[in-house]
C-alpha positions as CSV (number, residue, x, y, z in Angstrom):
1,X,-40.8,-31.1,-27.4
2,X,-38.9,-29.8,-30.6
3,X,-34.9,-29.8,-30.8
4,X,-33.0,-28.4,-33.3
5,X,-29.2,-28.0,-33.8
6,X,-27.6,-25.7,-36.3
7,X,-24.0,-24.2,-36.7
8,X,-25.0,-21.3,-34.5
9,X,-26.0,-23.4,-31.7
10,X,-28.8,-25.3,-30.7
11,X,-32.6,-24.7,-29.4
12,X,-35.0,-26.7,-27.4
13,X,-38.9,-25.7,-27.2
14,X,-41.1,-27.1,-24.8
15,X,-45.0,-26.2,-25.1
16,X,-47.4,-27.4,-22.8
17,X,-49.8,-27.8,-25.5
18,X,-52.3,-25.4,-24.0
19,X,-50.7,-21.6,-23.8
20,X,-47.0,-21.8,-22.5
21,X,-44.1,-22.2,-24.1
22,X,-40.7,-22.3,-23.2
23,X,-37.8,-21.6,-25.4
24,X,-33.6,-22.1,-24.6
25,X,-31.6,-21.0,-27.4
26,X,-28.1,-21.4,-26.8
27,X,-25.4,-19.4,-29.3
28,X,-21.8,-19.9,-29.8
29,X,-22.1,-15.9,-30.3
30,X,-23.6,-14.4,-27.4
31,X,-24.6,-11.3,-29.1
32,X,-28.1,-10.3,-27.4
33,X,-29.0,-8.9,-31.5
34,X,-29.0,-12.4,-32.7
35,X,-31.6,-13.4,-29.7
36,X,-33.5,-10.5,-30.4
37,X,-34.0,-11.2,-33.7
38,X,-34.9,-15.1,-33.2
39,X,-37.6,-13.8,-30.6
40,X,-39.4,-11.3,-32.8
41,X,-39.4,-13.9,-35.9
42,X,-40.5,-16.6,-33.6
43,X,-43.5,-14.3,-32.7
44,X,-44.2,-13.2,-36.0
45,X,-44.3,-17.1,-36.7
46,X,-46.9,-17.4,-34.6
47,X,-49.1,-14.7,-36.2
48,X,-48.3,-12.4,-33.1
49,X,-50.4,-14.5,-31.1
50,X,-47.5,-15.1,-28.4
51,X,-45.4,-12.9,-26.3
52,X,-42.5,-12.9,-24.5
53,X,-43.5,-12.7,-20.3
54,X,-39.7,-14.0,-19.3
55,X,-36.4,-13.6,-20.5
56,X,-33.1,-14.6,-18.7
57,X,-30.1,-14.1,-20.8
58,X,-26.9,-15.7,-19.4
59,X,-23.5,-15.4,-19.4
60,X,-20.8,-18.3,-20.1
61,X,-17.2,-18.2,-18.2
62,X,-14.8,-20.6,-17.3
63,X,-14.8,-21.9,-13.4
64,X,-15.8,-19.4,-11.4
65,X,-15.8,-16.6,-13.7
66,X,-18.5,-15.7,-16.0
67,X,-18.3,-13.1,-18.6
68,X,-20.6,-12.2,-21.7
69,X,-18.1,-11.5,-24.6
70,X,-19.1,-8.0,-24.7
71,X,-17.9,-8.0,-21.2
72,X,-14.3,-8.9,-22.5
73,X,-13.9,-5.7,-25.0
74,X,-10.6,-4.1,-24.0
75,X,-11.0,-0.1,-24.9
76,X,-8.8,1.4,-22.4
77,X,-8.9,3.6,-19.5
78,X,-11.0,6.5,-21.2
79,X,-13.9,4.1,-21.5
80,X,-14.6,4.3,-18.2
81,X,-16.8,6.7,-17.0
82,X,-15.7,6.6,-13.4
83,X,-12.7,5.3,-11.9
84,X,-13.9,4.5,-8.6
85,X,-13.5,0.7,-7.5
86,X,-16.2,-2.1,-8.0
87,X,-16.2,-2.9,-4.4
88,X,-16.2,-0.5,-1.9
């Protein structure tokens, strides 16, 4: 079990001291680039011995609602492609 806490977030990492790992990295800035990044480093760490078989990237929101911050980007009516309702 290793934790670590830094001003980006925090990460735990959980190895089963044979061949699986298991990685959460939580970021204040939920940009998927920043994840990315950790992930291919963390690999490369390893000597490319590891890979990544599971990923689940997920939201945060406030009571029922849950948005990535991407999700929140306001570029007006011409940025969507077609104006049909979510729901039908």
């Amino acid at each position: 079990l290793l934790l670590s806490e830094f001003k980006e977030g925090n990460l735990v990492l959980v190895w089963d001291g044979r061949r699986h790992i298991d990685i959460n990295l939580f970021l204040f800035d939920d940009e998927k680039e920043l994840a990315d990044s950790f992930a291919s480093k963390f690999i490369l760490f390893a000597e490319n011995k590891l890979k990544v078989a599971l990923r689940d990237d997920f939201p945060r929101g406030l009571g029922r609602v849950v948005n990535f911050k991407s999700d929140l980007e306001y570029k007006g009516f011409d940025s969507l492609p077609e104006r049909k309702p979510y729901v039908e």
